[in-house]
C-alpha positions in Angstrom: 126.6 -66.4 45.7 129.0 -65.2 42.8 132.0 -64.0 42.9 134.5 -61.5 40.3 138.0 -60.9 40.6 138.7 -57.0 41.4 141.5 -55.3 42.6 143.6 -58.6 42.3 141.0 -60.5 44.6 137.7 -62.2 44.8 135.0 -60.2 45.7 131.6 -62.0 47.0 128.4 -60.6 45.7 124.7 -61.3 44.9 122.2 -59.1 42.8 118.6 -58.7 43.1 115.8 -56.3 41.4 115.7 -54.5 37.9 116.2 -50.6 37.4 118.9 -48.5 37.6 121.9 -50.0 39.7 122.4 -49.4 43.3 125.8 -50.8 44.7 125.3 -51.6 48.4 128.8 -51.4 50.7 128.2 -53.3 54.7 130.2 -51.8 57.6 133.0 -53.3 59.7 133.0 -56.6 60.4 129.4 -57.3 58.3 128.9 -59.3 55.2 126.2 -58.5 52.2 123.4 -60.5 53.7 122.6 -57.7 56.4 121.1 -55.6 53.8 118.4 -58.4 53.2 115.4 -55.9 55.3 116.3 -53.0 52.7 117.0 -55.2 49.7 113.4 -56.2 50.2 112.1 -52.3 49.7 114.4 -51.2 47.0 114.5 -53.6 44.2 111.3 -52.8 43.2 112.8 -50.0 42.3 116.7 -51.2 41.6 119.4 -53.7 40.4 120.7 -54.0 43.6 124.4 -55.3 44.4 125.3 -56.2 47.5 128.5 -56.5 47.7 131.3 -58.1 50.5 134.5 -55.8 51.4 137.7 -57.3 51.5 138.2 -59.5 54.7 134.4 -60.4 54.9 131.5 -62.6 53.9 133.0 -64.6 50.9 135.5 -62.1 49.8 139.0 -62.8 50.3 140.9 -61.8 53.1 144.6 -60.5 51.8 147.0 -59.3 54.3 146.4 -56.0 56.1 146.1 -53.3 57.2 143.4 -51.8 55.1 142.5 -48.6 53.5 139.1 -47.2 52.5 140.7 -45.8 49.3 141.6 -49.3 48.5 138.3 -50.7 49.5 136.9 -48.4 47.1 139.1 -49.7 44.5 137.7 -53.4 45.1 133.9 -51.7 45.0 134.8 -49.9 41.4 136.4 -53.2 40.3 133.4 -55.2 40.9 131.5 -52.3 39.0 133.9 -52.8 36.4 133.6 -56.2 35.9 129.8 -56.9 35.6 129.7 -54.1 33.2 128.2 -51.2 35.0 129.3 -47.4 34.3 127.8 -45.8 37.2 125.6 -46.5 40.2 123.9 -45.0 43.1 125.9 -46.1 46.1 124.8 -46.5 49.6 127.0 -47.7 52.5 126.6 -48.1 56.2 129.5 -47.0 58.7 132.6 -47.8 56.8 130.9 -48.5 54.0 129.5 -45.1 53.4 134.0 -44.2 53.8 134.4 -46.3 51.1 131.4 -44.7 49.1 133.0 -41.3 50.0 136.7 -42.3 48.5 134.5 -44.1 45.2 133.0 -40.6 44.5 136.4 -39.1 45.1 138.3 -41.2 43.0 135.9 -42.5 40.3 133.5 -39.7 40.1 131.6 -40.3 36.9 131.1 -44.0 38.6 128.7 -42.7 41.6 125.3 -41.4 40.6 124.7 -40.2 43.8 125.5 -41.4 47.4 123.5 -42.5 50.7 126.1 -41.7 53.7 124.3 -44.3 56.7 126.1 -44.0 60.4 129.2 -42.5 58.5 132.1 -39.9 58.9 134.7 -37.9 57.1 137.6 -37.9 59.7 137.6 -39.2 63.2 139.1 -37.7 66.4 140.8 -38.8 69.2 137.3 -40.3 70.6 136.4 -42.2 67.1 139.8 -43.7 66.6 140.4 -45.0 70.3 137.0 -46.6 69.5 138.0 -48.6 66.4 141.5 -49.2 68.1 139.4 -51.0 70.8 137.3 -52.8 68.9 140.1 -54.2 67.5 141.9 -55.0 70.8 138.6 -56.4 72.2 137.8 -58.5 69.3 141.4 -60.2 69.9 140.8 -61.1 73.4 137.1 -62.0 73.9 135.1 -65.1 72.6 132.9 -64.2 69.0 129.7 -64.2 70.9 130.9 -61.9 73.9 132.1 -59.2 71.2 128.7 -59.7 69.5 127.2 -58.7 72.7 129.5 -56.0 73.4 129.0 -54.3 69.7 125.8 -54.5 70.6 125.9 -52.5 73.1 127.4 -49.6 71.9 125.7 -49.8 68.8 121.9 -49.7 69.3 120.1 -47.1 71.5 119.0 -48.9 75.0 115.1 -48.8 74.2 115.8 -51.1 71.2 118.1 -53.5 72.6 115.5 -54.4 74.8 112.9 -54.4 72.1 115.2 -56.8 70.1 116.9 -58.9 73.1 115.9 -62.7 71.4 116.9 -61.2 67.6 120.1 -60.0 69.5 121.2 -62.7 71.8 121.0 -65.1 68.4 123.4 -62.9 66.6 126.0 -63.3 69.6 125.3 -67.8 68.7 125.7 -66.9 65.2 129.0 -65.3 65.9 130.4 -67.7 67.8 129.6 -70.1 65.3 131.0 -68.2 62.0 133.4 -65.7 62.9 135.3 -63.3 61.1 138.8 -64.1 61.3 141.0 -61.9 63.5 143.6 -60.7 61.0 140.9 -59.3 58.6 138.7 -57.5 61.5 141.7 -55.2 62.5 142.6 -54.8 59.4 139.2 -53.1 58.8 139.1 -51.5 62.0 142.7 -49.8 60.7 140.8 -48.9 57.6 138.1 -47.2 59.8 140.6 -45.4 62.1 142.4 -44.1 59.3 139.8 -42.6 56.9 139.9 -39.2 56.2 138.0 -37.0 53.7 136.9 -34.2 55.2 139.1 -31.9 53.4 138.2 -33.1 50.2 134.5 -33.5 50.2 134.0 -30.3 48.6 134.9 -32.3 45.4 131.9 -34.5 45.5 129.3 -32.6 43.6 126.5 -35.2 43.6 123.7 -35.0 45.5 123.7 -36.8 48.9 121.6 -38.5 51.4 123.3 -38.8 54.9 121.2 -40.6 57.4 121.8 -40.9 61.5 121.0 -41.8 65.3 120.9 -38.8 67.1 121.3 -41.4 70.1 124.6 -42.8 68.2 127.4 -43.3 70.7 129.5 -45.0 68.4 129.3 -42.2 65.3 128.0 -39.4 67.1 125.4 -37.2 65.2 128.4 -34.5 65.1 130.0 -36.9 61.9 127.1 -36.3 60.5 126.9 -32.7 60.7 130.5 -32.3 59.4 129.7 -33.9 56.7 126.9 -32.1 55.6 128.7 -28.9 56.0 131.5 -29.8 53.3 129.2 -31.3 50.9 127.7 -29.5 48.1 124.8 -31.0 47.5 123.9 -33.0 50.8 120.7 -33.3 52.9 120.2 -34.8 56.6 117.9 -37.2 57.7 118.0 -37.7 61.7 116.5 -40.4 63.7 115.3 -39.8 67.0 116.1 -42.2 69.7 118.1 -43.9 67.6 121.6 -45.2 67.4 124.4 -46.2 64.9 121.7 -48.5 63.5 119.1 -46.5 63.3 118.3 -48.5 59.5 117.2 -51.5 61.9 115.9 -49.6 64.7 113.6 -47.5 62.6 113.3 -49.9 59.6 110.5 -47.9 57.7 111.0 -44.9 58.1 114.9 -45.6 57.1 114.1 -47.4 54.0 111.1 -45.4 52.5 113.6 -42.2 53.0 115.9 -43.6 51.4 114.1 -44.9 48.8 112.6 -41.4 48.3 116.0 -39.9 48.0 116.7 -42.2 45.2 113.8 -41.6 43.4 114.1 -37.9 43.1 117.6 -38.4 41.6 
């Protein structure tokens, strides 16, 4: 583990691979060490960075509520600091937001971007869910909102595939969970992003990747995306949900890998 001061706070990280650099960004609630199945695929390729948001992993967890533009400030800072001018960036969920407002604010900083489970702007639907995430979270044991994420997050064939894998990530969260303060204060962050009117700006090519089984995201985010960007192209998984990168592991990382080859 290493750590570098950016944005006025630590910011946990590890690197792994050689080639051009690829700056990894986790979704809500998730540290760095969830990208360990794609890490293992890319950095044949890449310098990969895996990086923890504010609030998670070993990262420090200032006082919130939270903003994706700010996250993204933490993500250039880290850039910043070990020396790197610009990267390919890839982010699940909220962290393909905060890869959205790093393009956006920092353009000559993003090579080109992988959009994972993401969106532009929520509505009423996408909002109440982050709302009650948050809500949930404050009332419910670690490993009963494991199971409950869970459940909303992975398409019902794979959650029975995966039931041992999953029922040991509810122990796990019982027995290191993130604290309270920090999880709504990403969940705001989530609730709150909005780029859709301003994706027109980003001008680099993208990758957006999704579960047309998604519940959580719905495939719609995706769509809306894609229609704004310039320079996007859709990859859809069938039968899968909002992690369709674990549910259809291959496939997921050899597209993306692709993608990043060809640019």
């Amino acid at each position: 583990m290493l750590v570098i001061l950016a944005d006025s706070i630590r910011i946990g990280y590890d690197e792994t691979g050689q080639g051009e650099p690829l700056l990894l960004i986790m979704g809500l609630g998730a540290d760095r060490t969830l990208w360990e199945d794609h890490v293992a695929c890319w950095q044949q390729s890449y310098r990969c960075i895996l990086m923890d948001n504010r609030g998670a992993g070993e990262s420090d967890c200032p006082p919130g509520p939270y903003t994706t533009q700010q996250m993204a400030q933490d993500a250039l800072g880290l850039l910043d600091g070990l020396g790197v001018d610009s990267a390919h960036v890839a982010g699940i969920s909220m962290g393909g937001a905060v890869a959205q407002e790093m393009a956006l604010q920092q353009p000559e900083s993003v090579r080109s971007l992988v959009l994972i489970s993401s969106w532009a702007r929520l509505g009423c639907y996408g909002r109440a869910v982050f709302e009650m995430l948050a809500r949930m979270r404050a009332v419910a044991s670690p490993s009963a909102f494991a199971q409950l994420l869970q459940l909303w997050i992975y398409a019902p064939p794979h959650y029975d595939a995966q039931l041992e894998e999953l029922v040991q990530g509810q122990r796990d969260a019982e027995e290191n969970p993130m604290p309270l303060a920090a999880f709504a204060a990403q969940c705001r962050a989530c609730a709150d992003h909005d780029t859709l009117d301003r994706l027109e700006r980003i001008g680099i090519p993208t990758l957006i990747t999704a579960g047309e089984a998604d519940i959580f995201t719905p495939i719609d985010l995706a769509w809306a995306m894609d229609a704004r960007l310039p320079e996007s192209t859709v990859a859809t998984f069938p039968g899968c949900g909002h992690v369709h990168h674990w549910e259809d592991l291959d496939r997921f990382n050899r597209t993306v890998h692709e993608f990043l080859l060809s640019h």
